[in-house]
Wavefront OBJ file of the C-alpha trace (Angstrom):
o trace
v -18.989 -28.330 15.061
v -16.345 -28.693 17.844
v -12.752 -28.938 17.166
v -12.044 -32.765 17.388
v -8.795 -31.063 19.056
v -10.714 -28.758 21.911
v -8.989 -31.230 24.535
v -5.757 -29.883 23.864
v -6.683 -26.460 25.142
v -5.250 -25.372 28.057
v -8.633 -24.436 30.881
v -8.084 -20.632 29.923
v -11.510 -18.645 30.591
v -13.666 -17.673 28.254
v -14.206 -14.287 27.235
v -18.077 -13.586 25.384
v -17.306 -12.251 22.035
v -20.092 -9.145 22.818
v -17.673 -8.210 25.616
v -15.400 -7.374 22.681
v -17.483 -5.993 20.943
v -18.653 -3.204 23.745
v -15.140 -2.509 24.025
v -14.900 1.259 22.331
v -11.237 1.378 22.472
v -11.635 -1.655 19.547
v -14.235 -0.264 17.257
v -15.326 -3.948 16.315
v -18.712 -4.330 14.186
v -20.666 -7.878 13.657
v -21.455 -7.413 9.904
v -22.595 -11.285 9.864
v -23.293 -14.493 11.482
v -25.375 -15.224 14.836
v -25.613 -11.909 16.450
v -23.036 -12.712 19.837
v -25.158 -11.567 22.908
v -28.276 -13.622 21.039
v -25.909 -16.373 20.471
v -23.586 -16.805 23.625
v -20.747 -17.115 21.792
v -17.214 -17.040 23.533
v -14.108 -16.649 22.420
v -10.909 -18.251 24.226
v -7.656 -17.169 22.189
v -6.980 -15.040 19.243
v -5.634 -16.408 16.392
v -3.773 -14.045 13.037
v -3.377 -16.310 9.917
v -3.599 -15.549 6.097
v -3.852 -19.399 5.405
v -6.261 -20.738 2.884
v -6.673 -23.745 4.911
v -6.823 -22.348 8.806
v -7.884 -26.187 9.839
v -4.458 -27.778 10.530
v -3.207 -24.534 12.757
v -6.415 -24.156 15.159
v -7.820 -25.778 18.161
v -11.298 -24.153 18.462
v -12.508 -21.266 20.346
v -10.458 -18.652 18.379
v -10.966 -15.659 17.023
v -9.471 -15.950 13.261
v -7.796 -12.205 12.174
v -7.389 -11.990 8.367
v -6.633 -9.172 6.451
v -7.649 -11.251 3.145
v -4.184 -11.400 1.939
v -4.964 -14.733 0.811
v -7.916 -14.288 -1.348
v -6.526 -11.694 -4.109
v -4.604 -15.119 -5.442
v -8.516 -16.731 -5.802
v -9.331 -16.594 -9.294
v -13.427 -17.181 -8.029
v -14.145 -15.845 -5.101
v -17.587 -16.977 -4.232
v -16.768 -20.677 -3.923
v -13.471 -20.083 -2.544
v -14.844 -18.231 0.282
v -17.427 -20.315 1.092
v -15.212 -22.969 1.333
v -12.553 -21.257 3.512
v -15.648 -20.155 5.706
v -16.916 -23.702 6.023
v -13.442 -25.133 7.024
v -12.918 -21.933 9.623
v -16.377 -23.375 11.623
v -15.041 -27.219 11.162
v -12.266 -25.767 12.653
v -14.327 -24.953 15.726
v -13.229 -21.463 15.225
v -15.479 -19.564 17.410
v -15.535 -15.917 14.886
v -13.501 -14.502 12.069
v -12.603 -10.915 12.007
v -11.759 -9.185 8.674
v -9.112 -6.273 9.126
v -9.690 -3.108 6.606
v -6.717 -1.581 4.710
v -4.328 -2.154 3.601
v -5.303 -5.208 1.281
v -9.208 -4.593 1.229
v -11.232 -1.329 2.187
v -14.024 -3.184 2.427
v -15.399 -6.825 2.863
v -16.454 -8.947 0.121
v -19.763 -9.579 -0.255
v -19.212 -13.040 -0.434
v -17.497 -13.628 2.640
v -20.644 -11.887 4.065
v -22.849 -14.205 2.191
v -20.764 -17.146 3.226
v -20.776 -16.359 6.884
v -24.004 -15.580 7.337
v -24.967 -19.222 5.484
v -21.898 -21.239 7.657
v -23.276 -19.446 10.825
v -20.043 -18.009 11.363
v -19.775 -14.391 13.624
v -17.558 -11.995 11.067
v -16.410 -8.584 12.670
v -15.206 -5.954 10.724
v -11.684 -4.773 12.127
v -11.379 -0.771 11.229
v -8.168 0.309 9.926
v -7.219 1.838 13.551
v -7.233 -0.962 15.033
v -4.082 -3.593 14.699
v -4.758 -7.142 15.093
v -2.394 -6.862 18.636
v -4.638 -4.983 20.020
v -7.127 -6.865 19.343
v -5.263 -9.973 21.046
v -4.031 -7.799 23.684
v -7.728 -6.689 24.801
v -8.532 -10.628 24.458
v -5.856 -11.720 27.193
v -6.604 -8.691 29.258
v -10.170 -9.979 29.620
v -8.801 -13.803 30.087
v -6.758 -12.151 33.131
v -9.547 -10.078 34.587
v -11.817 -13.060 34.022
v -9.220 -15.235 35.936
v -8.639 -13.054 38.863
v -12.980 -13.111 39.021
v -13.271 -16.934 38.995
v -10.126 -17.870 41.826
v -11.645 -14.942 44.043
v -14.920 -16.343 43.428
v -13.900 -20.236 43.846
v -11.577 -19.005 46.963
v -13.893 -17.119 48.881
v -16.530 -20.313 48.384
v -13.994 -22.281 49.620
v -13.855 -20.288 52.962
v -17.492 -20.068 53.156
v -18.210 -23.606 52.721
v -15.859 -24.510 55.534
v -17.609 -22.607 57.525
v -20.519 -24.051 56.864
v -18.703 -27.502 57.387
v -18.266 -26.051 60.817
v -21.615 -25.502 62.001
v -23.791 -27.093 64.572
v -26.278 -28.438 61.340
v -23.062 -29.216 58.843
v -25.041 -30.892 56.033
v -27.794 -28.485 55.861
v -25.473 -25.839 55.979
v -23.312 -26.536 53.186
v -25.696 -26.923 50.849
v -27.381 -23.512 51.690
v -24.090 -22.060 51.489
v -23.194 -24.198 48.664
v -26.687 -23.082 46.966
v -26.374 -19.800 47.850
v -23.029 -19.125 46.125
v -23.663 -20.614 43.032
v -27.448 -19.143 42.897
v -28.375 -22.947 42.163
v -30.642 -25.588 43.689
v -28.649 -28.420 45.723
v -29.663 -31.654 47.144
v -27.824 -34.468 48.796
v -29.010 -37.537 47.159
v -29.027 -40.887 48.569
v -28.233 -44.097 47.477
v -31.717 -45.174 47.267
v -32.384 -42.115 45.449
v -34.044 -40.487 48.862
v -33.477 -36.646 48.810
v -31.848 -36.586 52.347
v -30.886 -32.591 52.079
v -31.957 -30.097 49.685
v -31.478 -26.042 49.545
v -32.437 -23.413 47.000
v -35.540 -22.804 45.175
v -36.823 -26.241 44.023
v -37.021 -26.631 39.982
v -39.393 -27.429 38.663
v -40.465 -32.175 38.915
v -39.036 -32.895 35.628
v -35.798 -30.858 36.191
v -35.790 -32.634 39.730
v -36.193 -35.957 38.084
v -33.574 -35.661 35.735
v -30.905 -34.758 38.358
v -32.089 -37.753 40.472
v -31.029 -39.699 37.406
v -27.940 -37.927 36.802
v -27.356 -38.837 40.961
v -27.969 -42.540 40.147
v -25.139 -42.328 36.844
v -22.634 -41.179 39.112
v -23.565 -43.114 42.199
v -24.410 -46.414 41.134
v -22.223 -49.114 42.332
v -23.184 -51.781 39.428
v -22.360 -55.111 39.433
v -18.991 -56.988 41.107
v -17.436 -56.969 37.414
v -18.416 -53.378 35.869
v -16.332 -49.846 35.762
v -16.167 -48.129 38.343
v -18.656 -44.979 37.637
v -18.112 -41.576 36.778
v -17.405 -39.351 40.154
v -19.187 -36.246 38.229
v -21.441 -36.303 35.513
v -23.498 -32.757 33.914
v -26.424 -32.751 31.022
v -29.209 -30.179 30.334
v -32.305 -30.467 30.363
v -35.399 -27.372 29.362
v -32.036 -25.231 29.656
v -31.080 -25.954 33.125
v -27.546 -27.275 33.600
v -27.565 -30.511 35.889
v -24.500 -31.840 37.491
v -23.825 -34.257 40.127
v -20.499 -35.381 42.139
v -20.256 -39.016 43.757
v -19.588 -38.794 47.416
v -16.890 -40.929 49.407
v -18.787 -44.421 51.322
v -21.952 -46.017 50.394
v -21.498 -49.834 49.840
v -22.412 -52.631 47.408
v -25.842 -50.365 47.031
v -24.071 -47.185 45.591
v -22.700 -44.254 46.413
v -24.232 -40.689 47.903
v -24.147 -37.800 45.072
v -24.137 -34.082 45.460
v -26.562 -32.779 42.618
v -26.913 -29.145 41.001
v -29.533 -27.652 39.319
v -28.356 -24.263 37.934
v -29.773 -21.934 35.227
v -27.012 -19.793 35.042
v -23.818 -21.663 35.700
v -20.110 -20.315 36.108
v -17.440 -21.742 34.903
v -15.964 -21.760 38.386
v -19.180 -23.315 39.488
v -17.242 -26.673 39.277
v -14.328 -26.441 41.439
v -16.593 -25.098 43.577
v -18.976 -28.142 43.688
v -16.150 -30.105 44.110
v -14.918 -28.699 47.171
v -18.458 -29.296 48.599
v -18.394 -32.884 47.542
v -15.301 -33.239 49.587
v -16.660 -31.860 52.712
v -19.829 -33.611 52.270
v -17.954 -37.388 51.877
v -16.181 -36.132 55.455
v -19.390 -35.415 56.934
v -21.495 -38.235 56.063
v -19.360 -40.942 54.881
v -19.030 -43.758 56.557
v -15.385 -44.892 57.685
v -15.543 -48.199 55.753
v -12.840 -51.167 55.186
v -10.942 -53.359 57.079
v -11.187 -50.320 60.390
v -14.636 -51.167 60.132
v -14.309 -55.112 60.268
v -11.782 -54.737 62.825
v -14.906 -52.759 64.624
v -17.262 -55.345 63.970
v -15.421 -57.749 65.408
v -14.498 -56.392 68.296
v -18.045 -55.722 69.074
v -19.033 -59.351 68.489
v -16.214 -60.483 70.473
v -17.504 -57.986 73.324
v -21.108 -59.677 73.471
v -19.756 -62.947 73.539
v -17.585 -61.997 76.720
v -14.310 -61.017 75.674
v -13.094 -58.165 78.184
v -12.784 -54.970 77.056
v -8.735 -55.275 77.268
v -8.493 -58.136 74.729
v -10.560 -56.500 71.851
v -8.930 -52.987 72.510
v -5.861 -53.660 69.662
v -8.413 -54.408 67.649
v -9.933 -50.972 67.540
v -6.985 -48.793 66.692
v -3.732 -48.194 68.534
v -2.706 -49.957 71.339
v -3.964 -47.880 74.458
v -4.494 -45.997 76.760
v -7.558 -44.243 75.416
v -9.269 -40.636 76.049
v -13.267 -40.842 76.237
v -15.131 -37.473 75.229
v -18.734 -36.281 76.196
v -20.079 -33.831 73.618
v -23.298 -31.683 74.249
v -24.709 -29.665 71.394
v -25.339 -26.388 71.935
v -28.031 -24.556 70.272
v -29.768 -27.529 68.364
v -30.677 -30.970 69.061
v -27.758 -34.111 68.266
v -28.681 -36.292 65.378
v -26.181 -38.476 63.515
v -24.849 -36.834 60.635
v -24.041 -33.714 63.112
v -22.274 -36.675 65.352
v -20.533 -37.771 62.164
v -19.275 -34.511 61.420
v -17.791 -34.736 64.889
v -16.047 -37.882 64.945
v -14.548 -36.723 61.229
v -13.337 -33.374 62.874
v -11.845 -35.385 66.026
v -10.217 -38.077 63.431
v -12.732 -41.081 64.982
v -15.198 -43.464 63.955
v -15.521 -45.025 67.306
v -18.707 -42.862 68.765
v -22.269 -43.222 69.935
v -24.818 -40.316 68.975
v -26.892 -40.248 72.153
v -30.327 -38.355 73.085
v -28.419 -35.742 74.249
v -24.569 -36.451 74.609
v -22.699 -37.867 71.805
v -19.540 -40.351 73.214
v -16.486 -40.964 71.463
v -13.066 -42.652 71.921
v -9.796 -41.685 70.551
v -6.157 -42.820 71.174
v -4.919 -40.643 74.241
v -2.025 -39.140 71.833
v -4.700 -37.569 69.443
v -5.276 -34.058 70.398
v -8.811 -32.940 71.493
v -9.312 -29.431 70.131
v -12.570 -27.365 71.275
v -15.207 -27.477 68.218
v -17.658 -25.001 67.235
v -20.938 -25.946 68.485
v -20.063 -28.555 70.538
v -18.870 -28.884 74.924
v -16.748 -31.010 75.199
v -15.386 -33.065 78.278
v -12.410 -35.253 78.206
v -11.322 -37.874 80.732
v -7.475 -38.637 81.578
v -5.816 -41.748 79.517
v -7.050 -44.964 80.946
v -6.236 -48.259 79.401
v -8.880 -50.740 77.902
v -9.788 -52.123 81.141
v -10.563 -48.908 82.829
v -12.654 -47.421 79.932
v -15.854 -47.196 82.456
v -13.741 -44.845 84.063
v -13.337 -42.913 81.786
v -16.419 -42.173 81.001
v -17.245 -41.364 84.020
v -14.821 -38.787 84.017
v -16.065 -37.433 80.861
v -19.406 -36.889 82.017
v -17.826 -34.864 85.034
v -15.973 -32.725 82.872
v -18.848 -31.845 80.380
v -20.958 -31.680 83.094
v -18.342 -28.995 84.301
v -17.890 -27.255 81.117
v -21.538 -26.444 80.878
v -21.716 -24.924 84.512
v -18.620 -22.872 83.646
v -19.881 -21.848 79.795
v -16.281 -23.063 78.961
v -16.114 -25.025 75.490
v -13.834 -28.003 76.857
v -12.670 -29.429 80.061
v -10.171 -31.533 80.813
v -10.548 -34.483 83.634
v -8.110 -33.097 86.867
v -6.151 -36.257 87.900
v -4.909 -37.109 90.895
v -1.623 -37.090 89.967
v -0.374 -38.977 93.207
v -2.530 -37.031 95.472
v -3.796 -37.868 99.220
v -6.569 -40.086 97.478
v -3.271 -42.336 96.268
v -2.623 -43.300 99.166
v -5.470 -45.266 100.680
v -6.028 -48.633 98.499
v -8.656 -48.731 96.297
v -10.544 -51.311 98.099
v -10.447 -49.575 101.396
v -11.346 -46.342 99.225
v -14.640 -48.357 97.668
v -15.664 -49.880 100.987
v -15.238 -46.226 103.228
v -17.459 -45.229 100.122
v -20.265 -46.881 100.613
v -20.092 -46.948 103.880
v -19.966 -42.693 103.910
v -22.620 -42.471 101.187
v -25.484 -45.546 102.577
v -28.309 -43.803 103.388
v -28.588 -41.755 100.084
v -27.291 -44.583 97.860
v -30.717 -45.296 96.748
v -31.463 -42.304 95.084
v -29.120 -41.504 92.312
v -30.622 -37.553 91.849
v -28.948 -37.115 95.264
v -25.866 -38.547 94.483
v -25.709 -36.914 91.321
v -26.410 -33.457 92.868
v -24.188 -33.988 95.715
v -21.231 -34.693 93.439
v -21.800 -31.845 91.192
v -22.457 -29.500 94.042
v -19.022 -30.356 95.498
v -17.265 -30.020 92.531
v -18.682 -26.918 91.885
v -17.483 -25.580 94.880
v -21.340 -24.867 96.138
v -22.203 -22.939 93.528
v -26.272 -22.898 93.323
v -26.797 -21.807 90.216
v -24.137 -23.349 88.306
v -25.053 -26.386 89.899
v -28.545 -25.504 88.792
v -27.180 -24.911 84.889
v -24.923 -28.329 84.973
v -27.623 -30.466 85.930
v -30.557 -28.397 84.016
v -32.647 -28.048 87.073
v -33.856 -24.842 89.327
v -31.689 -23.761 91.709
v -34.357 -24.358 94.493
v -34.304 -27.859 93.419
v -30.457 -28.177 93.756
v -31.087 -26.380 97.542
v -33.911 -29.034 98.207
v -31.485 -32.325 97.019
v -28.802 -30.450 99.256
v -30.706 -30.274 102.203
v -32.466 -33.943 101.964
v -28.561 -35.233 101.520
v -27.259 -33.443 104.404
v -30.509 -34.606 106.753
v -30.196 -38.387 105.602
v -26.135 -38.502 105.834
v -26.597 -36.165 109.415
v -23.944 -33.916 108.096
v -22.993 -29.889 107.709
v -22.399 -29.436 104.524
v -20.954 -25.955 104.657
v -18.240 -27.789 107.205
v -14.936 -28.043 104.339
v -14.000 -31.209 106.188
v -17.190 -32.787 105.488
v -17.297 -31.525 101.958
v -13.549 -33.261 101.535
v -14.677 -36.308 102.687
v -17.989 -36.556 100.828
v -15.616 -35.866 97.641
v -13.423 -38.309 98.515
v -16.347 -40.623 99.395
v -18.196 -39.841 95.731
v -14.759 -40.099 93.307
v -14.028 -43.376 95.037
v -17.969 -44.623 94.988
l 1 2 3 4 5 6 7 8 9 10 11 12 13 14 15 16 17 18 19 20 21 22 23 24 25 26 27 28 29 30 31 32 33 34 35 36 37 38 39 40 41 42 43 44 45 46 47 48 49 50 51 52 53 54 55 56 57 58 59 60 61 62 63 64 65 66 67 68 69 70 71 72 73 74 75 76 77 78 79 80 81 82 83 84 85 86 87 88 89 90 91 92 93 94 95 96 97 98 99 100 101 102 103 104 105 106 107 108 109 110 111 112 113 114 115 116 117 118 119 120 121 122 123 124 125 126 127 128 129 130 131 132 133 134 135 136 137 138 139 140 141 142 143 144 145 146 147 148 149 150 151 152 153 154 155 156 157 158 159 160 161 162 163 164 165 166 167 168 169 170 171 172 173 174 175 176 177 178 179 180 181 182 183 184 185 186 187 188 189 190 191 192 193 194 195 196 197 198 199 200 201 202 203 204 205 206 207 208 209 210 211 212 213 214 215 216 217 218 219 220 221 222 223 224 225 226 227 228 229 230 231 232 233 234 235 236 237 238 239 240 241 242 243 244 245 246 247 248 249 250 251 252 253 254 255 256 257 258 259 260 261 262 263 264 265 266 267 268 269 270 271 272 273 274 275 276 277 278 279 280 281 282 283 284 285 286 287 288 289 290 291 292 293 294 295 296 297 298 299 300 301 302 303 304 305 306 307 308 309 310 311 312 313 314 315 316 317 318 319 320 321 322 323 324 325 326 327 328 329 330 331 332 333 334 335 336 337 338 339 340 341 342 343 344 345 346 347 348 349 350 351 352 353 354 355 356 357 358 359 360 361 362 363 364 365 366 367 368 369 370 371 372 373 374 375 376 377 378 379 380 381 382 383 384 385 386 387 388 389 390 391 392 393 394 395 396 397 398 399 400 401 402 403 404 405 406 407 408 409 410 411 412 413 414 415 416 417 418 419 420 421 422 423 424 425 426 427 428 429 430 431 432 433 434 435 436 437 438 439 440 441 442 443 444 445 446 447 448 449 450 451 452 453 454 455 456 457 458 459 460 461 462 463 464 465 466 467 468 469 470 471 472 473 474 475 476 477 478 479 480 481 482 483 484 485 486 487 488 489 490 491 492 493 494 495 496 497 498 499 500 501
């Protein structure tokens, strides 16, 4: 029976009481009780006492030394015994070792007979052997056992990270995740969907029972109920289940992390818990009154409202930065697009085919991210946010002809552009650029071609054509506008043309 005072012990590991016994240096022998291997049984302090009554001075999880100083005083030994054995296991006492010499050179047979009837381990302690060393061997273990579990937890830690980094974040976790703790992980939904899962399957009613273990921990119950548990573990045909509430979900519950593990670790749990973490940031949906303010400024958007007066409503006054994000090495899809906008400290994106498009504050720094090229336009206020993205699809555009990870829109910064107005600028334009207006592939080409200082093949890579189809757009551009373009001066003004178009 459990110590109805376990809760006071401090989270010391465990050390199994056959480790102990292995130890040569002890000379410990099991004489009675549940064999320890066989039994699992753990011990997590050690505890000397020649009471009659060890109940009101243990915890549970000790090892109890005696030397039977206390029993010469009992005038029958048989119940006495029993009944000091019986009060040792309500204790929660997790073994009793009886020390030879100098009161006793042997044990009584009764406190053989007792433990073996209570279920109690009792180790003989030779006469070698003092009961510090004993103790000393115990927190030796605790220490090494320690040192195991935050090396263990740690180097998950780093691991899962990452994972958390990776172009697939979700899926990657949990292999990690799965890996590490040699268990089976899933990502369960709130509709009880299996959305992710990694590590051998168990076996359907294992599976069905941590489904149900998700649903304790993520179920959002009604308006006027507690709030649920955010972890919950049970066992079930000696597999230990647990499962770990995510951050988000609505009125329709919450996301859950669940485990399936047939060997768990004590450390397994901190570990879990950093994964649940990670796995809120990645998939969670920024919810609250950011997210009304959002909705709100979206209605007010389709019924007119320019972009300038619903701009305070999505964050920080302006100006704003707009970012173009290509995936590299596997296709977008919107929890890897989540995983972005958490890493870039946004909620304000769109997950494209192939680009995904966010907006940030222009204060917020734009880091590269694994996986990812980015392109980031100058700060331009509200009004100007077309603009922007415009600029950001330049600069991705140039990152991937340059392999770089992130570029940066150039600015004018009060160049020879400045100085024409802009409605002169727009009107040369389209007067330059007429006869290949119509055909946006030329245009495209044109500007990219430019900017990539005539570069064929990186021209070819930025716009994910052939190179002989970048020569052919050149050369139908060059006949309709009746232009060189290997002349610089008509290169400058077809660039000056194309920003200003």
């Amino acid at each position: 029976m459990p110590s109805p005072r376990r809760h006071l012990a401090p989270p010391t590991p465990q050390i199994p009481l056959s480790a102990l016994l292995a130890l040569p240096d002890l000379g410990l022998r099991q004489v009675a009780g549940p064999r320890a291997a066989e039994a699992d049984v753990r011990v997590q302090w050690v505890h000397a006492s020649e009471m009659e009554d060890p109940v009101p001075y243990l915890l549970g999880g000790e090892l109890v030394l005696t030397a039977g100083v206390h029993l010469t005083a009992a005038v029958d030994p048989g119940p006495y015994l029993d009944r000091y054995v019986a009060r040792t296991v309500e204790a929660g006492a997790a073994a009793l070792g009886f020390g030879l010499a100098p009161v006793h050179d042997r044990i009584p047979a009764a406190l053989v007979e007792a433990c073996d009837r209570h279920g109690l381990p009792l180790l003989e302690v030779p006469p070698r052997t003092p009961f510090t060393a004993v103790a000393r061997a115990v927190w030796q273990a605790m220490g090494e056992a320690r040192t195991r579990e935050l090396r263990h937890v740690t180097e998950a830690q780093q691991a899962l990270a990452a994972a958390a980094a990776r172009p697939d974040p979700v899926p990657a976790v949990l292999r990690r995740l799965a890996g590490r703790l040699g268990a089976w992980a899933a990502l369960v939904g709130p509709d009880g969907s299996e959305v992710y899962a990694a590590g051998t399957a168990p076996e359907a009613g294992i599976r069905a029972a941590a489904h149900r273990l998700a649903h304790v921990v993520g179920d959002a119950g009604p308006a006027d109920a507690a709030r649920p548990p955010s972890s919950a573990t049970d066992t079930h045909d000696g597999t230990r289940l647990s499962a770990y509430a995510l951050a988000g979900g609505g009125t329709g519950g919450r996301p859950a992390l669940v485990l399936a593990s047939a060997h768990p670790d004590p450390a397994d749990h901190a570990v879990a818990n950093v994964a649940a973490v990670l796995l809120s940031l990645l998939t969670g949906p920024h919810l609250g009154t950011a997210e009304a303010a959002r909705s709100a400024a979206l209605v007010r958007l389709l019924l007119g409202a320019a972009p300038e007066e619903v701009a305070p409503l999505l964050g920080p006054d302006g100006p704003w930065l707009v970012v173009h994000a290509l995936r590299r090495g596997a296709p977008t899809d919107p929890r890897a697009a989540a995983a972005l906008g958490a890493a870039l400290g946004t909620a304000l994106l769109e997950a494209g085919e192939e680009a995904v498009r966010l907006l940030l504050p222009a204060d917020r720094e734009v880091p590269a991210q694994p996986g990812w090229t980015l392109g980031v336009s100058a700060p331009v206020p509200a009004a100007a946010l077309a603009d922007g993205d415009r600029q950001a699809a330049g600069a991705v555009r140039r990152a991937v002809a340059g392999r770089d990870a992130l570029v940066r829109h150039r600015s004018g910064h009060g160049g020879m552009a400045d100085l024409v107005a802009p409605d002169d600028a727009r009107a040369r334009a389209h007067q330059v650029l007429a006869p290949v207006a119509g055909s946006p592939a030329l245009v495209e080409t044109l500007r990219t071609w430019i900017g990539l200082h005539g570069s064929w093949d990186r021209t070819a890579l930025a716009l994910g054509v052939h190179r002989n189809t970048v020569r052919q757009r050149i050369a139908r551009a060059a006949a309709a506008l009746d232009v060189d373009p290997d002349d610089p001066d008509v290169r400058m003004e077809l660039w000056f043309a194309l920003r200003w178009l």
